[in-house]
C-alpha positions, 0 to 999 in steps of 0.5 A, a space after each residue: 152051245 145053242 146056235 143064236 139066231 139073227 132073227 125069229 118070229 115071237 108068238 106069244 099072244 092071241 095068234 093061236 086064238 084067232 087063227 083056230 077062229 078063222 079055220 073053224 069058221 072057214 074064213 081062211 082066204 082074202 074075206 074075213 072079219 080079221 083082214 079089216 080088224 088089223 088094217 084099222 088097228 093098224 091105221 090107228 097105230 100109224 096115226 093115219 085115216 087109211 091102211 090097205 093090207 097086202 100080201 107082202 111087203 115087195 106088193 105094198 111098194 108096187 101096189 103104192 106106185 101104182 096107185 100114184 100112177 107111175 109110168 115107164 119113162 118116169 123117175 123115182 129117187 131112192 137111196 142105194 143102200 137098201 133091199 132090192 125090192 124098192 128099186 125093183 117095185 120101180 122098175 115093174 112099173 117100167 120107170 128109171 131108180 135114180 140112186 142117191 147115196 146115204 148118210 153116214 149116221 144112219 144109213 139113210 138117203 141123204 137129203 144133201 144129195 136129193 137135190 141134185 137127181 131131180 130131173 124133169 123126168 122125177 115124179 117122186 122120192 121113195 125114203 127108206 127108213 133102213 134097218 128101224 131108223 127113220 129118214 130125214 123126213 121133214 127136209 125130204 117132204 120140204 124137197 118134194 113139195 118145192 119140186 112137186 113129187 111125192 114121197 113114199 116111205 118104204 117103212 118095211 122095217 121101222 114098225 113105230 119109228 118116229 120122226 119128232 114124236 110122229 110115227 112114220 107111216 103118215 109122214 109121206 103121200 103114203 107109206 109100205 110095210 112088211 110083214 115078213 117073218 124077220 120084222 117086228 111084227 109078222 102075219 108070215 109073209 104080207 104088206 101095208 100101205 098106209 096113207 091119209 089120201 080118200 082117193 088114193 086108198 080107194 085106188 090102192 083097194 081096186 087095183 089090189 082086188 084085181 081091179 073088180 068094181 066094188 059096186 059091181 061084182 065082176 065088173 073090172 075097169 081097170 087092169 088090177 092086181 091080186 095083192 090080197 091079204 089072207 084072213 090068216 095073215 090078218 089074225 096072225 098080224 093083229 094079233 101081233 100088233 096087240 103086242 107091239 109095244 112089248 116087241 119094241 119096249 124088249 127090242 129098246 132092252 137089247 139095243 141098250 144090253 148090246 151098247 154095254 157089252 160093246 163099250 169097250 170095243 168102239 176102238 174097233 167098231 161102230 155103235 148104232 147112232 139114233 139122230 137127236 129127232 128120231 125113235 129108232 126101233 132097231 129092226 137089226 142092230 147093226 155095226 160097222 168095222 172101223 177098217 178093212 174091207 169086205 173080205 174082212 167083213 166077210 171074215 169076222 162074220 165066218 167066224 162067228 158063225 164057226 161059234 153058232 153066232 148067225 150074222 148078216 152083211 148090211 145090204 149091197 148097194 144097188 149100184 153094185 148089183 147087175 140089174 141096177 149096176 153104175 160106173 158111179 161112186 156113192 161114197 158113203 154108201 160103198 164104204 159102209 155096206 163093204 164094213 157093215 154086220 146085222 148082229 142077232 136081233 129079236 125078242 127071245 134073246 137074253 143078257 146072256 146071249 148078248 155077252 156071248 155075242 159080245 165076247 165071240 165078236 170081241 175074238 173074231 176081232 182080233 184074229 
């Protein structure tokens, strides 16, 4: 049999088109009438005045803090549970991750826990919409306008998430996302940030261009950055989000396949939940063993790899690992991470992949 894989890129659009355009006009680095077509377009989708492209997503999330003037000695909040990135985009701008455990519904942080890390050092709160589920946004915005910080979404994986019909990406002070070849959508490697803030988006455009003055070429007031999209990725990634609500209709079609092909198996494991007030968009479709511990974990995923079945463990929590790593329980966190799968999840799957999958984890189960 084929070997399925947990994620791909699917071009089908105009990608081919605009790409040929940039190479036959020349307009192939950080210039070009693509990089300001997607992040208007892109700012249009999230429902919100400003998007600033960069070149990867791990970029977006410095060039944010940045921009929000973060300063060694500062604190961020963020959850334990999600890509290393958030917390290092932290720590580039010499500033302390405070982690804080998730919740057992979706992964998320835990508004509950919030609270309780603010210290006068915290200057903001990073809300991680993990895997294509949205966080608790309307509790955490209420928590950092009593506390005055600011929140940023790390929005890497929720392209079109919604929280009570809102998209995410104009829920905080700003939002990042990634462009990565895994996500919804991709330009191969790239980033945005997106905001509704005049003044920090014109702050995010002169420090991602090296800091130049835009009145004044070759002028540099200030130690920037070059986080700059190309025009390539731009008129790869426009012409994916032209498609980007077939990607999230087909993505909608799988979650519901993969529910029905493993009813009967909730003895055993874990179905994604989606919060009554949310649009989750499965990125990845995720499921938790009922028992056992990483090993186990570990085991079903060998074997389904041994049936040409990729699969992924859910990410480490940060406390776990030796950059970030904490004498702490996060309780949550700890237990669903050991037992979690990403089980494949893109557009270019069928009904019939989706049994296959089903039936191979069904075995792998019992074994």
């Amino acid at each position: 049999m084929n070997r399925i894989s947990v994620a791909q890129p699917k071009m089908v659009g105009n990608e081919r088109k605009y790409v040929l355009d940039c190479l036959d006009t020349n307009w192939i680095s950080s210039n070009g009438k693509y990089i300001g077509a997607f992040e208007q377009a892109f700012a249009e989708f999230c429902g919100v005045k400003h998007a600033v492209a960069t070149n990867n997503g791990t970029t977006a999330l410095h060039l944010a803090l940045v921009g929000l003037d973060l300063q060694p000695g500062d604190e961020v909040i963020i959850p334990t549970v999600t890509y290393i990135a958030t917390a290092n985009a932290v720590r580039y701008c010499g500033a302390t991750p405070v982690l804080v455990d998730v919740c057992a519904e979706t992964m998320n942080i835990d508004p509950r826990e919030i609270e309780k890390k603010i210290t006068p050092k915290t200057r903001g709160i990073i809300a991680v919409h993990l895997y294509g589920h949205p966080a608790g946004m309307g509790t955490i915005d209420e928590i950092a306008r009593k506390h005055g910080l600011w929140v940023v979404e790390d929005a890497a994986e929720a392209h079109g998430a919604e929280v009570q019909g809102r998209k995410v990406g104009g829920l905080g002070t700003c939002a990042t996302f990634s462009f990565f070849g895994n996500k919804i959508i991709t330009t191969g490697e790239g980033g945005m940030i997106t905001t509704n803030d005049d003044a920090l988006a014109a702050k995010l455009r002169l420090f991602r261009g090296q800091g130049m003055d835009p009145k004044r070429r070759y002028w540099f007031p200030v130690v920037g950055y070059n986080y700059r999209m190309t025009n390539i990725q731009a008129a790869i990634g426009l012409a994916q989000l032209e498609g980007i609500e077939t990607a999230l209709a087909q993505r909608d079609a799988l979650a519901g396949w993969y529910n029905v092909a493993l009813a009967d198996l909730q003895d055993k494991i874990v179905l994604p939940v989606e919060a009554s007030w949310a649009r989750q968009v499965f990125w990845m479709y995720n499921i938790f063993l009922r028992d056992g511990d990483e090993n186990r974990r570990d085991a079903v995923m060998q074997q389904l790899d041994e049936m040409d079945i990729e699969t992924r463990p859910v990410f480490y929590p940060m406390h776990v690992l030796p950059p970030y790593k904490e004498d702490a329980s996060y309780p949550v966190g700890d237990l669903w991470a050991q037992r979690g799968i990403n089980l494949p999840t893109h557009q270019d799957l069928t009904p019939a992949d989706v049994q296959r999958i089903a039936d191979s984890l069904r075995m792998a189960l019992v074994n």
